[in-house]
C-alpha positions as CSV (number, residue, x, y, z in Angstrom):
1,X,81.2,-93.7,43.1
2,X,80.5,-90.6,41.2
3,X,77.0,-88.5,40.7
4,X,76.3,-87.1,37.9
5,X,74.6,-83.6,38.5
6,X,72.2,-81.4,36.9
7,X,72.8,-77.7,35.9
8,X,71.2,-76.1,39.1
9,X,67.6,-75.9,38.1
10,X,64.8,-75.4,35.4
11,X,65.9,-73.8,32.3
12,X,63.9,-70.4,32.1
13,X,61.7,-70.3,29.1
14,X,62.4,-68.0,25.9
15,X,60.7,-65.0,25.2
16,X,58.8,-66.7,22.2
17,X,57.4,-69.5,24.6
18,X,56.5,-66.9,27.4
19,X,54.1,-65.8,25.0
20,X,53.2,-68.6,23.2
21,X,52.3,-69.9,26.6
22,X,50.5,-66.3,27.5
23,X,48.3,-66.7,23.9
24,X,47.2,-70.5,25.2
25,X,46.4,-69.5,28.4
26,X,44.0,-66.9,26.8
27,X,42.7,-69.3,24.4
28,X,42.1,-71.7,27.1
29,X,39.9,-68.9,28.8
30,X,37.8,-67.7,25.4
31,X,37.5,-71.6,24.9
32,X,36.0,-72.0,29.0
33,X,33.8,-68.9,28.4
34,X,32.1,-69.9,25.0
35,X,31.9,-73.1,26.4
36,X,30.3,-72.6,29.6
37,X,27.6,-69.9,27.6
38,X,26.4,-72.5,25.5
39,X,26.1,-75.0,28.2
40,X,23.9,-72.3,29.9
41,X,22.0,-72.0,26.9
42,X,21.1,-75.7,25.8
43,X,18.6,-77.6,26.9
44,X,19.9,-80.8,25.8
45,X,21.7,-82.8,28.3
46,X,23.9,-84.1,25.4
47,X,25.3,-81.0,24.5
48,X,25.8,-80.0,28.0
49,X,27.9,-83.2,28.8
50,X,30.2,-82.3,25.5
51,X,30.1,-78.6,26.7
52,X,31.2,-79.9,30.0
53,X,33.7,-81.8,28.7
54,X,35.5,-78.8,26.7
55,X,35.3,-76.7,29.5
56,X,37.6,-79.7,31.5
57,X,39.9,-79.4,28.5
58,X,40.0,-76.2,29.0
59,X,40.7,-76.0,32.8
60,X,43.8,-78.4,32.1
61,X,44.8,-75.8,29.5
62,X,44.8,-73.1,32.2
63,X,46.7,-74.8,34.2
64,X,49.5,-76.6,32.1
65,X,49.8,-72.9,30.4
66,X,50.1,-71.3,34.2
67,X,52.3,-73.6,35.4
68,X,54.5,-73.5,31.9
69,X,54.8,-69.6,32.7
70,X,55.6,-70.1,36.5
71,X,53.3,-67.5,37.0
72,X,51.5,-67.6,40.7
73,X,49.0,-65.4,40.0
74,X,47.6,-67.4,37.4
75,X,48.0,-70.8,39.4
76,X,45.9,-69.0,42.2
77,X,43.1,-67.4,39.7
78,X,42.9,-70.9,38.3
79,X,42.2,-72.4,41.9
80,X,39.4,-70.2,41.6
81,X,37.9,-70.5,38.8
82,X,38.4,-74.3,39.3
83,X,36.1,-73.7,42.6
84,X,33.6,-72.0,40.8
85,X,33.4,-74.0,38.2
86,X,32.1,-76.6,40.4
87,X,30.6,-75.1,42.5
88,X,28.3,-74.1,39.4
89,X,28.3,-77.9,38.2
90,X,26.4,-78.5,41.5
91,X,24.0,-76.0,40.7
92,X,24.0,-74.4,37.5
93,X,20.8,-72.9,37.7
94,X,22.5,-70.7,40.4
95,X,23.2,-67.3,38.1
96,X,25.2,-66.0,40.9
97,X,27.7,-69.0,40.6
98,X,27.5,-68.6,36.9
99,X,28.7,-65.2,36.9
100,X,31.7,-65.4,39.4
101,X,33.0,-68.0,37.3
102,X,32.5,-66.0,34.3
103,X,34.1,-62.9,36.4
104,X,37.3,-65.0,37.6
105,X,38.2,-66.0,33.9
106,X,37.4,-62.0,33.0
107,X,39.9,-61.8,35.5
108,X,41.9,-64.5,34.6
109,X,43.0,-62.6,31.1
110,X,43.5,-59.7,32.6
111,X,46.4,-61.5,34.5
112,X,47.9,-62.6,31.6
């Protein structure tokens, strides 16, 4: 009985989709961060639910881009600002949980 075997392991990605992957993971961020200022900003609990529901979208962005680039880094900083982010869904009247998650996608960028 033969196996048939792979090539050893993942293929490593190209240049061009390191940073189509990088640009994603930014626009996944911008995306988080306008969404989560205008959920801070309404008053309507209609537009907070379909501001809530972006900033989920984005969150799997984030991480389908960090985990695409194999970067670490990024995988962590997303377990953060996935911990902040509900930590401020709890209570987002808290400012202070408002602006760590705002600072963890700052830093989240940075990373990229």
């Amino acid at each position: 009985m033969s196996e048939i075997q792979g090539g050893g392991g993942p293929t490593p990605i190209t240049p061009r989709e390191q940073r189509m992957y990088e640009q994603e993971y930014k626009d996944g961020a911008k995306l988080f961060q306008k969404a989560l200022e205008q959920y801070r900003k309404s008053d309507s609990i209609f537009q907070k639910h379909e501001f809530e529901e972006v900033m989920d979208k984005a969150l799997n962005v984030l991480n389908q881009a960090a985990n695409e680039l194999k970067a670490k880094t990024l995988v962590e900083q997303n377990v953060k600002i996935k911990q902040d982010y509900q930590s401020f869904m709890k209570d987002p009247t808290n400012l202070a949980g408002a602006n760590q998650l705002q600072k963890d996608l700052d830093q989240a960028m940075k990373k990229v």
